[in-house]
N, C-alpha and C positions, 0 to 999 in steps of 0.2 A: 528802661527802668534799670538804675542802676542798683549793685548787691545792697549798697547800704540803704538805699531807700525802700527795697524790698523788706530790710532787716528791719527798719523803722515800723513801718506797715508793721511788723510782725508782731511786735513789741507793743505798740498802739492799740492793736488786737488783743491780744493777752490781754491790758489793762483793763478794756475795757470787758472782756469777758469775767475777769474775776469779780470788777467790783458786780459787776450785772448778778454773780452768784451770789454774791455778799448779800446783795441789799433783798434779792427773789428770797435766799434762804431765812433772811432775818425776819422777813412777814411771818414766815411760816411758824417759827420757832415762836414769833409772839402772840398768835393765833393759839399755838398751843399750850402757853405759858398761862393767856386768858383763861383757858380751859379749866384747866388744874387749878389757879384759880379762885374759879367757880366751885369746881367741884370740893377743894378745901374748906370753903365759907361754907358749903352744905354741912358735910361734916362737923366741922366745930359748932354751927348752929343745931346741929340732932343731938351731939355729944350734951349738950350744954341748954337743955331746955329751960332752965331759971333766969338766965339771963337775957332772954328775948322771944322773940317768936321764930319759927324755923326758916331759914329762909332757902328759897328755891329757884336754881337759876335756869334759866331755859334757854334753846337757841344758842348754843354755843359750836353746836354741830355744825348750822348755818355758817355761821365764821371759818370756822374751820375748812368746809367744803370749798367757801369761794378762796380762801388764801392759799390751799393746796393746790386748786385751779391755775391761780396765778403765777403761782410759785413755779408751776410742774414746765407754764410756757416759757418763765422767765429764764430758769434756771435752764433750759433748754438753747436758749438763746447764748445766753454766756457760754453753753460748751461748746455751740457749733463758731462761735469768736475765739475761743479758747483751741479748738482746733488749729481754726485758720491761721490764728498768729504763727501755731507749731510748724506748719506746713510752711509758710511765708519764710520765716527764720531757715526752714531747713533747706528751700530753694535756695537761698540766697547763699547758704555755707558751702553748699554742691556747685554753683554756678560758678 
């Protein structure tokens, strides 16, 4: 294996590590955007009792819980590619 091909690898790796973080981190953030919300529409519905009936959201925890889960393996994943790419690159600069 040649430097550059090692260096390619490496670069390949990184890409694929960051978008891996992009897209794990962006569930999570809209998992919790859900949240909020929810939890806003509660609010303006207490604040504002003439205007309709209160509304109540539930299960948002659930959401929450599974997209942290996901998030915690994905995002895990992109660091250990995020790694490797570093390490690839650095072989290759040292060789």
């Amino acid at each position: 294996m040649t430097m550059t091909e090692l260096n390619i690898i490496g670069l390949c790796a990184n890409i694929l590590g960051t978008i891996t973080l992009a897209f794990s981190l962006g569930a999570y953030i809209r998992s919790i955007r859900l949240a909020i919300d929810a939890h806003e529409l509660f609010i303006l519905s207490y604040l504002n009792p003439n205007r309709g009936p209160i509304v109540q959201v539930t299960g948002t925890d659930i959401h929450m819980n599974r997209d942290k889960k996901i998030a915690s393996l994905f995002s895990w994943i992109g660091v250990v590619l995020v790694v490797v790419g570093f390490c690839c690159q650095i072989i290759a600069y040292l060789v």
